[in-house]
C-alpha positions as CSV (number, residue, x, y, z in Angstrom):
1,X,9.6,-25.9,5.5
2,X,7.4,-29.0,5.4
3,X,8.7,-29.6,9.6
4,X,8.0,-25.9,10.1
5,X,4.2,-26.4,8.7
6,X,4.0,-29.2,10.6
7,X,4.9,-27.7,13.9
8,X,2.5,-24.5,12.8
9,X,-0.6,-26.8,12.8
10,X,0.6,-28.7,16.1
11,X,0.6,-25.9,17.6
12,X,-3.0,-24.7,16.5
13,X,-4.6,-28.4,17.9
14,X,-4.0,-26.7,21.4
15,X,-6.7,-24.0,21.0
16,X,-9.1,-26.4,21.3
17,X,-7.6,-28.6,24.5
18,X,-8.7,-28.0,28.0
19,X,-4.4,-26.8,28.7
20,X,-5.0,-24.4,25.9
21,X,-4.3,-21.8,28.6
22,X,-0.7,-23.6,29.6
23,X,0.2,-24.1,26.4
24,X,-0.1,-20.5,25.2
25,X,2.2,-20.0,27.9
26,X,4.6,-22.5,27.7
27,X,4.6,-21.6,23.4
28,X,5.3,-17.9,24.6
29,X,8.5,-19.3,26.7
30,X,9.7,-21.5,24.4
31,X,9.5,-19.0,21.4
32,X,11.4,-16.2,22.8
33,X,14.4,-18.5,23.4
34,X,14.3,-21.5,20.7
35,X,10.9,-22.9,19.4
36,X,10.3,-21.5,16.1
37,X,6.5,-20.7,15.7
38,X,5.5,-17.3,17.6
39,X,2.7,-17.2,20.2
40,X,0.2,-15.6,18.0
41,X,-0.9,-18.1,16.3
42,X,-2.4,-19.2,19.4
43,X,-4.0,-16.7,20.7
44,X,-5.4,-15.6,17.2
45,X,-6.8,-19.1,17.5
46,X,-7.7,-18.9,21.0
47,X,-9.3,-15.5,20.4
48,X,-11.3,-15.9,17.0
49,X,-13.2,-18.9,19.9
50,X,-13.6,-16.5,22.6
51,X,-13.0,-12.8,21.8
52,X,-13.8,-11.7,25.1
53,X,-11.1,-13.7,26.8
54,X,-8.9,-11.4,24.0
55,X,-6.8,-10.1,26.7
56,X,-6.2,-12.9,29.4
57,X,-4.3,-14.5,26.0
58,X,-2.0,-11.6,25.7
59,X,-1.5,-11.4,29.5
60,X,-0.2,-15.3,29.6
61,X,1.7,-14.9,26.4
62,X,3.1,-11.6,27.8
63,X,3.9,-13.2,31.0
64,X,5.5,-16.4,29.1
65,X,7.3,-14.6,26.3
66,X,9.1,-12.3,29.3
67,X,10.1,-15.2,31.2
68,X,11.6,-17.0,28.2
69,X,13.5,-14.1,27.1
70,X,15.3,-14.5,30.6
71,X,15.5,-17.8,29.6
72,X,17.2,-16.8,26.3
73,X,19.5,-14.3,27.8
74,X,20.8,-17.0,30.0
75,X,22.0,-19.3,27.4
76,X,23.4,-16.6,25.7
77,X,25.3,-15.6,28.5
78,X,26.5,-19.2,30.4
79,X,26.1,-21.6,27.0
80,X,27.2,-19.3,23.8
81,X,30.9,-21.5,23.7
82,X,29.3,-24.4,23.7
83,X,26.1,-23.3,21.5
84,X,27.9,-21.0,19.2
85,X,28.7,-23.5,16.6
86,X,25.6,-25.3,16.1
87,X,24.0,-21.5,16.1
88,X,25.6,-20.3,13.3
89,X,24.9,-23.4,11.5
90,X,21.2,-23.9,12.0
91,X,19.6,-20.2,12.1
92,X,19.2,-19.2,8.9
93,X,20.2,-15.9,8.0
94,X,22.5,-15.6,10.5
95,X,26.6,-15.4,10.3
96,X,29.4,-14.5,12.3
97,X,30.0,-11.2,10.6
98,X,26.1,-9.9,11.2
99,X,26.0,-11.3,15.0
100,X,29.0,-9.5,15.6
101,X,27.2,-6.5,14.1
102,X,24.4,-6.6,16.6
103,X,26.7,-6.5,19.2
104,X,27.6,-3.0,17.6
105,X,24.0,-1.9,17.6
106,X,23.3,-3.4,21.2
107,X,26.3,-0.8,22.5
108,X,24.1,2.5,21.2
109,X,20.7,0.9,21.7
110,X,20.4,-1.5,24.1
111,X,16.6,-0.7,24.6
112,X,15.4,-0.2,21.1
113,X,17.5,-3.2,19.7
114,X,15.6,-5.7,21.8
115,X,11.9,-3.6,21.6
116,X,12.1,-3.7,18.0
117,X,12.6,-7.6,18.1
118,X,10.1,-8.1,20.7
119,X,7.1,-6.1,18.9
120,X,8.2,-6.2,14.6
121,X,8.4,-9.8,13.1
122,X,12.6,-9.8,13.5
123,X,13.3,-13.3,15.2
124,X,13.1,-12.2,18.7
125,X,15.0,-15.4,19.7
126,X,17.9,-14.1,18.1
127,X,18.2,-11.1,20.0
128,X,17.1,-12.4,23.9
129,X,20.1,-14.7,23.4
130,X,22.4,-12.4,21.7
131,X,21.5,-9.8,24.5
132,X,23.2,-12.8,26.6
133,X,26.6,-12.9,24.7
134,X,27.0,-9.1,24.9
135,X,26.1,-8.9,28.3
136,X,23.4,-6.0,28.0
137,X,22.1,-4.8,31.1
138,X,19.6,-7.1,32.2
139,X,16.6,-4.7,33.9
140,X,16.8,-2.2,30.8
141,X,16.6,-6.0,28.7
142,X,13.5,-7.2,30.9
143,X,11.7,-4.1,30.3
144,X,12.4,-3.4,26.4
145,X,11.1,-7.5,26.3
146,X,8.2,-6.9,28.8
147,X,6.8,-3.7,26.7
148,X,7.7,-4.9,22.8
149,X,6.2,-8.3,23.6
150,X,3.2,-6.7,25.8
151,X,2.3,-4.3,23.0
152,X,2.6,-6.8,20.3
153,X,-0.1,-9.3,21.9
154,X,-2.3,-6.9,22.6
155,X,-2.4,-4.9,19.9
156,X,-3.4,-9.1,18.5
157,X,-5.7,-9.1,21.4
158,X,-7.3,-5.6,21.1
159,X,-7.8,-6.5,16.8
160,X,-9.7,-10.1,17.8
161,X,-11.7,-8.3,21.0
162,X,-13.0,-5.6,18.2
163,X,-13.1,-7.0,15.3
164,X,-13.9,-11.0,15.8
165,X,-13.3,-13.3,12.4
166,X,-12.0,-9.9,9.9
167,X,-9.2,-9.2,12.9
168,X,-7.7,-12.8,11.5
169,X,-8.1,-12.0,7.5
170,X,-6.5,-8.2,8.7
171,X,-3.5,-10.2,10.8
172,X,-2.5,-12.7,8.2
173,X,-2.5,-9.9,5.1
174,X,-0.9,-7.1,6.8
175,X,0.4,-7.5,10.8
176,X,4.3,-7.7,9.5
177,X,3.8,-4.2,7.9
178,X,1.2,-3.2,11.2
179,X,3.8,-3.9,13.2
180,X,6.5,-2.1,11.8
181,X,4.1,1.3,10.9
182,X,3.9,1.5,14.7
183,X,6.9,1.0,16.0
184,X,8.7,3.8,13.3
185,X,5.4,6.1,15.0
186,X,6.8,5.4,18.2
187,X,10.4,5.7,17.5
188,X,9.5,9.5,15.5
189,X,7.4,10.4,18.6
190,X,10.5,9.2,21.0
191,X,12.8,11.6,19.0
192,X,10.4,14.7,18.8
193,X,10.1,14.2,22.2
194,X,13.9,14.4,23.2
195,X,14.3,17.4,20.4
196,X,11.5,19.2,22.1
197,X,12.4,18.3,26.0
């Protein structure tokens, strides 16, 4: 945990470097394929600076986080007999028996599986590289990354461009739970809407 801390305040000496910009972006890449600390923190850092640049930050962490997911897809696809091994034994949480299970759930809801990941706190890593073992279909992969991810920075964006300093305290107590209110919102309006259609 002590690395993990570590890395978390590494990460936060960017928002005040003249790359800040490029490093929000390469943090975004990185994250949605192996780097452990999620984009956010940067651009809450970035943001509490300079609200009104709120939305440039989610745009490059959008753009990055996409891009990586491709990235993570592709070593799912090309590396996993190689990478499977060291996977299992170094991503905590995670065994044989539940990966296997999200191949199960990545049949049914290909879409939703990797939305859900991209926008709730569930390790998105996880799922842009398992979406590379099981060989989902890539554009309907692309798009659930490029609107779960887009939605989650924003919705950090739109909270700092409002609210300033409280959008922070509001982040850090309750974004986790946020997160997951809005996507079960969007989920119940995607099923009225097929009942009703």
């Amino acid at each position: 945990m002590k690395s993990v801390r570590r890395l978390y305040d590494w990460v936060l000496t960017w928002a005040n470097s003249r790359y800040a910009l490029l490093a929000l972006g390469l943090l975004a890449f990185t994250e949605a394929s192996f780097f452990p600390i999620p984009p956010d923190v940067l651009i809450m850092a970035l943001a509490l600076s300079m609200p009104q640049m709120s939305f440039r930050y989610a745009l490059i962490a959008t753009v990055g986080s996409v891009l990586g997911a491709a990235l993570g897809y592709a070593i799912g696809w090309g590396l996993w007999d190689v990478l499977a091994v060291y996977f299992y034994a170094y991503v905590p949480g995670v065994t044989e028996v539940g990966f296997a299970r999200v191949g199960e759930l990545f049949s049914n809801y290909d879409f939703w599986i990797i939305f859900a990941a991209g926008f709730t706190p569930i390790p998105y890593k996880i799922f842009t590289i398992a979406a590379g073992v099981f060989a989902i279909n890539f554009p309907v992969f692309m798009l659930a990354s490029l609107i779960g991810r887009g939605l989650r920075f924003y919705l950090v964006a739109t909270l700092f461009y409002y609210m300033g300093q409280p959008a922070r305290t509001l982040i850090e107590k309750y974004f986790n739970l946020l997160t997951i209110i809005v996507f079960v919102l969007i989920a119940v309006a995607v099923v009225v809407l097929r009942l009703t259609s």
